[in-house]
N, C-alpha and C positions, 0 to 999 in steps of 0.2 A: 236031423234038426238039432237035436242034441249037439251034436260036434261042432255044427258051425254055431251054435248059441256060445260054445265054450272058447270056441277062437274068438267071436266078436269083444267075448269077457275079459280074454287073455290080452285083444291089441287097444284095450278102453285102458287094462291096467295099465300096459306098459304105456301107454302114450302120457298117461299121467304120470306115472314115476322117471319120464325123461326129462333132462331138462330144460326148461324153457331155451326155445331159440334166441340167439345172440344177438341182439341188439346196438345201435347207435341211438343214443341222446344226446339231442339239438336243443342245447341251453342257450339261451341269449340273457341275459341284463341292460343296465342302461352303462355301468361302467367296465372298465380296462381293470387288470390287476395295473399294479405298478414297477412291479420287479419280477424275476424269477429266485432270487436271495430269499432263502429264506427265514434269515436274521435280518434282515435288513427294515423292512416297513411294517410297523402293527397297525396293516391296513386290511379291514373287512373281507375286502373282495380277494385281495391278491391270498390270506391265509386258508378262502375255503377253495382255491383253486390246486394250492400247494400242497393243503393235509390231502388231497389224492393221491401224491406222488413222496411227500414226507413224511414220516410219523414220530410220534413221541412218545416216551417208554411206558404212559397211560393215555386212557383214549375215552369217548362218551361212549356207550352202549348204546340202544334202541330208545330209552326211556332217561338219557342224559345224566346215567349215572356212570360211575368211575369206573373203569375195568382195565385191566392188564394190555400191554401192547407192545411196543418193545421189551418189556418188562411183563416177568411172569409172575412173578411175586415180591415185596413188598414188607421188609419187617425192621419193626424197631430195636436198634438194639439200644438205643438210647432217643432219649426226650427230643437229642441236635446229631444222631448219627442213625441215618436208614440205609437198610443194604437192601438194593435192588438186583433180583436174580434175574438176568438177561433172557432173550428167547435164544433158544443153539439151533440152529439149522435158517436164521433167516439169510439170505440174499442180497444185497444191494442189486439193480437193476443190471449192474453187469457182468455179477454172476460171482462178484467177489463176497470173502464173507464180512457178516455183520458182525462187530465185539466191543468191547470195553472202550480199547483206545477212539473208537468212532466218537460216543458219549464225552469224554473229558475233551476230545481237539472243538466237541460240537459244544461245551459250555465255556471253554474260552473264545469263541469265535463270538457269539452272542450276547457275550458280555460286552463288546468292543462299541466304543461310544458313537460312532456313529452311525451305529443303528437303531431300531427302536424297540427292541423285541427285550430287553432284560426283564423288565417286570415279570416277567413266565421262569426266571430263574433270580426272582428276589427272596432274600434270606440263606440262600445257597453260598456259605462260603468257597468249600474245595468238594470236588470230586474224585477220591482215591478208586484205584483201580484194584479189585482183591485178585481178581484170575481172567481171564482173558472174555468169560461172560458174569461177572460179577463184580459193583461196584458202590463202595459207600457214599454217602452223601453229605458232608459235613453241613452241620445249618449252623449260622449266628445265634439261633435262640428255637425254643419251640415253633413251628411253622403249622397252624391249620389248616391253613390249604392248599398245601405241599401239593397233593396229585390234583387238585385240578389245577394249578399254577403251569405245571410242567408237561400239560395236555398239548399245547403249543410251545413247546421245549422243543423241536424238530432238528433230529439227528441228520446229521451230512456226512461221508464218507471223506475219513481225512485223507486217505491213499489219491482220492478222485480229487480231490482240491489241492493235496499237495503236487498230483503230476500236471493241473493246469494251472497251476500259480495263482489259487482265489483262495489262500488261508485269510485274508482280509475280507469284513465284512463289505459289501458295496455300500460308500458315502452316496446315498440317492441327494440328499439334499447338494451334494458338489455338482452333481449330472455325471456322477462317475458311472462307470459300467466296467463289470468284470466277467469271466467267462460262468459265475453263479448267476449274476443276473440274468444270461440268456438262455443256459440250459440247467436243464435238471436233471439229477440222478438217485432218486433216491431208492425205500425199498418197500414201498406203499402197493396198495392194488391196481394204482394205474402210471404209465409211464408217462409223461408228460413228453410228447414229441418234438414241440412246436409253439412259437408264442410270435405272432405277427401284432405290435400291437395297433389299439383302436379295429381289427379286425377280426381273428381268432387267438383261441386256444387250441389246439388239439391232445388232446388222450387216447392212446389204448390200454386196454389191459393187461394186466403184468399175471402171465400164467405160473409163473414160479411163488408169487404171494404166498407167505406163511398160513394167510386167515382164509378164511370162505368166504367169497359172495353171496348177498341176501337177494341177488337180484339178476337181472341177465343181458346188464349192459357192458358190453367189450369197447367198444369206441364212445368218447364222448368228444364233443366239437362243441367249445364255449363261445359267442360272439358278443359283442360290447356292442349293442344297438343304440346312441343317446336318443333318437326322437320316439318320444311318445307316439307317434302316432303310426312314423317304419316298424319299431317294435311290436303293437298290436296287427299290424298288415302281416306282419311274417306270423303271428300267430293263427292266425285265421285264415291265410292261405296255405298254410302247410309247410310251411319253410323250416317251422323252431317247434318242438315238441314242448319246453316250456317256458315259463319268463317269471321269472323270481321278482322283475321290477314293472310293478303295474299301477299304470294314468290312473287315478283316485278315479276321473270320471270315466272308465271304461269299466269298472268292477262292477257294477250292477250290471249292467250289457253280456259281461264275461259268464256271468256267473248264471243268467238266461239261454244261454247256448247249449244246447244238448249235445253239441261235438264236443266239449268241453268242460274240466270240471276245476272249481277253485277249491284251494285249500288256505283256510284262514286264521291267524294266530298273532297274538301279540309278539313283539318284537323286542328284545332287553338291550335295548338301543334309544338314547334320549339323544334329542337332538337342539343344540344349545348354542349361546353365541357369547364368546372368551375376549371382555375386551385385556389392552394391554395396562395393568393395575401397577408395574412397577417400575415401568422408563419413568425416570425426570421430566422427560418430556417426550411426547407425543409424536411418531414420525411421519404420520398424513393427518393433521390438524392446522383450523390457524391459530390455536392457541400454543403460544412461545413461552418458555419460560418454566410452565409447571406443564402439572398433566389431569387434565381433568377424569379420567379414570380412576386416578388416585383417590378421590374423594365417596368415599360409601353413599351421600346425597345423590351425585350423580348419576352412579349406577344403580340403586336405587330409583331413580325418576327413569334409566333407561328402562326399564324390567316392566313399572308399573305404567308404561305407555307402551305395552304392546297387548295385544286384545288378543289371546291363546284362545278362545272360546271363536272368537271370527275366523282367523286362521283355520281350528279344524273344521268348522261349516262352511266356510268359501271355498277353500282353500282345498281341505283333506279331506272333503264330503264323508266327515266324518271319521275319517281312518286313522285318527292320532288321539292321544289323552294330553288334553294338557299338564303340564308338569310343575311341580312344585316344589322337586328334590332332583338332582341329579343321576339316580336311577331309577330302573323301571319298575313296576310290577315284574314279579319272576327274579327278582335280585335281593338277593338277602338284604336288608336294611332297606327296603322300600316296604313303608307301612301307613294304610290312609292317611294318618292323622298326619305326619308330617309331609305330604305329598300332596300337596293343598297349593295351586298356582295362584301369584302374585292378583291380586283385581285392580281392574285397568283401571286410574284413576286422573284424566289429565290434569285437571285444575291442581291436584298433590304433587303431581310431577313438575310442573312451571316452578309451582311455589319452593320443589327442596332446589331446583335451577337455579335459584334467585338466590338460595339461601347460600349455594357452593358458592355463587359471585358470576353466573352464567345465567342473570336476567332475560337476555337475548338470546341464548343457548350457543351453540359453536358446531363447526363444521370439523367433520371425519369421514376417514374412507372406511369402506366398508369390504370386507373380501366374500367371497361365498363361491363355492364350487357350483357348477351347473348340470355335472351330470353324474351325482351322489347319489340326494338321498331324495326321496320322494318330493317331488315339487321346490326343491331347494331354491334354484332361484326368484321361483314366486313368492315361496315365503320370505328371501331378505326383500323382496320389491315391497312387499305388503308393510313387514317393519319398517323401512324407509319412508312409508306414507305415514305411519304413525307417530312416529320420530318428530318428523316434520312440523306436526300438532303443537310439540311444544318448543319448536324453534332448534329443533338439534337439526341441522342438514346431514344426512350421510351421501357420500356418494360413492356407489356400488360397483364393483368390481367382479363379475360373472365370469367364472371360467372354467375349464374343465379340470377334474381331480388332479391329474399329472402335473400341472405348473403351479394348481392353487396350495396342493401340499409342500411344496417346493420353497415355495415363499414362507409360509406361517413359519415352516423349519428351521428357516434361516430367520425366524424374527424379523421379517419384514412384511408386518400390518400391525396394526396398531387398533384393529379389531374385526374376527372372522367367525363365522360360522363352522361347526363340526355338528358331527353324530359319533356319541362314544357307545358302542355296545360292549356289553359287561361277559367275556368270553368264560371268566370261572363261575359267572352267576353269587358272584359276591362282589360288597360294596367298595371293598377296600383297594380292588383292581384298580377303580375310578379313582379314588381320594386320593391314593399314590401316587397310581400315573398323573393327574390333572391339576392338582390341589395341593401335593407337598412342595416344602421348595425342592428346587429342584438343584441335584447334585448329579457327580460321574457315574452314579449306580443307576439302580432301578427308579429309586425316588424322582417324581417329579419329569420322567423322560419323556410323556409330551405333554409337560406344563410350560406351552410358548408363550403363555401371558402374563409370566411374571410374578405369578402369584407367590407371596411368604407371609404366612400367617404360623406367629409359635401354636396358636391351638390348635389347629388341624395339625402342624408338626409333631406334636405331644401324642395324640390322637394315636395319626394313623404309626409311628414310632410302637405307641400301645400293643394296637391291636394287634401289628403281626406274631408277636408271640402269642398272646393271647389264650390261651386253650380254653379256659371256663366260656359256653357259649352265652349265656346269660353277662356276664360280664363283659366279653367283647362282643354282644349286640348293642349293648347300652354304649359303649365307646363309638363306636361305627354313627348309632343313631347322632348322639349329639356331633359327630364330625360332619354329618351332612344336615342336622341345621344350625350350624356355625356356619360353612357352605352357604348357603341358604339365608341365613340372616345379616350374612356379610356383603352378599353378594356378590361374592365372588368370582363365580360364573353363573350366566343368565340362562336357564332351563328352558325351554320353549314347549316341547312336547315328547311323548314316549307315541313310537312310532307303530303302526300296527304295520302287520305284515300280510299282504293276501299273495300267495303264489298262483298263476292259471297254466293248464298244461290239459291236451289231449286227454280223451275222455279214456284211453285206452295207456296211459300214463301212472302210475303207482310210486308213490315216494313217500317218505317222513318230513313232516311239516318244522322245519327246525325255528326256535326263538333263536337264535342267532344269527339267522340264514344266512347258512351253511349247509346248500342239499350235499348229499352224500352220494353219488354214484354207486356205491355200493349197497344201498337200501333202494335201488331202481330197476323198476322194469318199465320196458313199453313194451307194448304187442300192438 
C-alpha cells in the first residue's frame, strides 16, 4: 500500500509539473486588420495581430510595464544618445539571424511618409550602429518616453525585404500592396501564416522564440465576424473560444452563463468625431465659398447638441463614459476636473448657429465606419438625430474600416468619426498624432482635419522634451483644454471594454485590447 500511495504521489507530481497541453485559440472580433506591413496603418486591430509575429526592442510585461525585448538593456550615455544592447541568439522566423542592420533598415522604412507608424519613432534623429548587436540612438532633444514610444517600433528583416523588393513602406491609402502587406516574417512567438481577408488570420507558434510562453497556445486562428449577432452565435455554439467585440446588449446575458466568463475593463480608447477645421471650403456641404467648420461657434453648437449621457444609456447600456477631454482614464493627462463632457444645450446651439450666420444651419456628409468600434454606426445615426434639432442635416456614410480609412487618408470627408486609443498610455501620443499641424514627420500624421493651432504647437513642441514630470504634466494638461475649449476635435465617449470567452479560457484583460496569445491558455 505504501508503494502504490507513493507512485499515485510520484504520477499527481509529475502530471503537474508537465506542461499544459497544446492548444488552439479561436479569436473572432467585429473587424479585419488592414494590412500585414507593419509600418504601414497605426491601426488597433491590424497592431495587436502583428505584435504576435513583430516585435520591438521593448515590450509591456504582465502588469504594462516596460521590459526588454529585442533589446536587453538600455543606458544613457547622454540626455539625446541611448545605447541599446541587442538580444544575440534571436532568430527571425527563418532561421536567419537577428542584429543591428535589421533596426536601422527598420527605422528608415517607418519613417517613410506614407505610412502611419512614425509617431513610435518621434524625436529619434539617427540610428548608429556600434557592432553588429549594439546600437545608439541619437534623439533631437531629451525624450520621456523613449521606450514606451518604441514598444511599437517593430523590427523587419532587411535581407527578407531586400530579397522580395518591399524596402518601401505599403501606401495603403493608394490601394497599394506589396509582398509586406501580405506576408509576414518576423521573430515574435507566433508565425503568422496566412491572412484571407474579412475571413481569417492564422497563427502558429514559433518554437525557436528567444522568450517563454505564459501559456499553452500553439495555433491561434483570428476571424473578423461584423454582425453582432453571428458573433455572439459562434460564441455560444462553440465555434470561437473568445470575442474581444461584444453587443452592449448581450453583456449582461454573457456574463450569466456559467459556460462562460467576462472579463471587464476600461479601454484608453476615446472615441470622437474630427470635423474638417481648415479647408476654405468644405468638400460635401452646401455651403460654397467658406467653411463652416472654421468657425469655433459652430463647432461649438455641434458638441453641445449631442446628448453623451443618452448615447451611453440607449445606446452603450452603459458601457462608455462620456468624455470631456480627448483621453481616457488610464492615460497620463486624463484627470476629472478637466474631463468634464460638454452639456447638451439646444436652444445655445441655434443661438451660436445664428450667431456664425447659419440661422437655418447647413448640410454635411458625415463618414463613420460600421464595423470598428462598439455600436459605431448607431452612434453617428443617433448624432445625426441630434444635429437635426438644430437644423444641421448630416448625411451618413456607413462603411466598413477598410474603405472608410482609405478615404479620411486621403482627405476626402469633410467630417468622420474615429476611436484613438492611447498605445504609450500618455497624452502627448494624441496631441501629436491628432492635434499638431501637421508636417513630413511624426507631428500631426493622422491629423486629417486640418487642425493648426500655434498653442497646441507650442505645447506639444514643449513637452516632448520635457523631463521635469510636474512641469510636462502641466504642459500636456493645458494642451488638452486648449483641445477642448477650442474644439478642436469633438470627444464623444471613453469606451469600456468587456471581453467574453469560455469558461475554461485564461488570458490578461488588456486597456488597450490587445490580447496576447502568449498570456493564454484554454483547456
Amino acid at each position: 500500500m505504501k508503494m502504490k500511495a507513493l507512485l499515485v504521489a510520484a504520477a499527481v507530481t509529475a502530471a503537474l509539473a508537465a506542461p499544459a497541453q497544446a492548444a488552439t485559440l479561436r479569436w473572432a472580433a467585429q473587424n479585419d486588420i488592414l494590412t500585414m506591413d507593419p509600418h504601414s496603418q497605426n491601426h488597433a486591430t491590424t497592431n495587436a495581430i502583428l505584435m504576435h509575429a513583430y516585435e520591438g526592442l521593448t515590450r509591456y510585461g504582465k502588469e504594462r510595464e516596460v521590459e526588454p525585448g529585442l533589446a536587453t538593456k538600455w543606458t544613457y550615455i547622454s540626455p539625446t544618445q541611448v545605447r541599446f544592447d541587442l538580444r544575440k541568439g534571436v532568430k527571425w522566423h527563418d532561421g536567419s539571424p537577428f542584429t543591428a542592420d535589421d533596426v536601422i533598415f527598420s527605422f528608415g522604412r517607418i519613417k517613410q511618409p506614407q505610412g502611419t507608424m512614425q509617431i513610435y519613432v518621434t524625436g529619434i534623429s539617427e540610428i548608429k550602429k556600434v557592432d553588429s548587436h549594439t546600437i545608439d540612438m541619437i534623439l533631437s532633444a531629451p525624450n520621456p518616453i523613449l521606450l514606451r514610444n518604441i514598444i511599437d517600433f517593430r523590427i523587419m528583416s532587411k535581407a527578407w525585404a531586400e530579397k522580395n523588393n518591399t524596402l518601401n513602406t505599403q501606401d495603403y491609402k493608394a490601394k497599394e500592396e506589396n509582398f509586406a502587406s501580405r506576408n509576414v516574417m518576423g521573430t515574435g512567438p507566433y508565425k503568422i501564416t496566412g491572412w484571407t481577408p474579412d475571413q481569417r488570420v492564422t497563427m502558429t507558434v514559433s518554437k525557436d522564440w528567444w522568450g517563454k510562453l505564459d501559456g499553452n497556445i500553439d495555433e491561434v486562428i483570428y476571424t473578423p465576424i461584423k454582425s453582432d449577432a453571428t458573433r455572439i452565435a459562434a460564441l455560444l455554439s462553440g465555434d470561437v473560444d473568445m470575442l474581444t467585440d461584444l453587443p452592449t446588449q448581450d453583456v449582461a446575458r454573457l456574463r450569466a452563463d456559467s459556460k462562460l466568463k467576462v472579463l471587464e475593463g476600461p479601454e484608453v480608447r476615446t472615441i470622437y468625431l474630427a470635423p474638417d477645421v481648415g479647408s476654405p471650403e468644405l468638400k460635401y456641404s452646401n455651403i460654397k465659398g467658406k467653411n463652416p467648420f472654421a468657425d469655433k461657434k459652430v463647432r461649438q453648437a455641434l458638441s453641445m447638441s449631442i446628448d453623451r449621457v443618452a448615447i451611453q444609456r440607449n445606446i452603450m447600456r452603459g458601457l462608455s463614459i462620456p468624455a470631456g477631454v480627448m483621453v481616457a482614464p488610464g492615460v497620463n493627462g486624463n484627470t476629472p476636473d478637466i474631463d468634464v463632457p460638454t452639456k447638451v444645450d439646444y436652444d445655445a446651439a441655434k443661438k451660436l448657429l445664428a450667431e456664425a450666420g447659419y440661422p437655418d444651419g447647413f448640410e454635411i456628409r458625415m463618414n463613420c465606419p460600421n464595423n470598428r468600434y462598439v455600436n459605431d454606426e448607431e452612434i453617428c445615426q443617433a448624432i445625426v438625430a441630434m444635429w437635426a434639432r438644430v437644423g444641421v442635416k448630416a448625411q451618413l456614410i456607413a462603411e466598413n474600416m477598410a474603405t472608410f480609412s482609405q478615404k479620411f487618408q486621403n482627405f476626402d470627408s469633410s467630417l468622420y468619426m474615429l476611436g484613438w486609443g492611447v498605445a504609450t498610455y500618455d497624452a502627448q501620443y494624441m496631441i501629436q498624432s491628432l492635434a499638431r499641424t501637421r508636417t513630413t514627420g511624426a507631428d500631426g500624421n493622422f491629423n486629417f482635419s486640418k487642425i493648426s493651432d500655434p498653442v497646441v504647437d507650442r505645447l506639444t513642441d514643449a513637452m516632448k522634451s520635457e523631463t521635469d514630470v510636474a512641469k510636462r504634466n502641466a504642459m500636456v494638461k493645458e494642451a488638452l483644454v486648449r483641445i477642448k475649449d477650442e474644439v478642436l476635435l469633438i470627444p464623444l465617449h471613453h469606451q469600456m471594454r468587456p471581453w467574453a470567452m469560455k469558461a475554461g479560457v485564461t488570458t490578461l484583460h488588456r486597456s488597450d485590447d490587445r490580447p496576447e496569445a502568449r498570456f493564454t491558455s484554454v483547456k
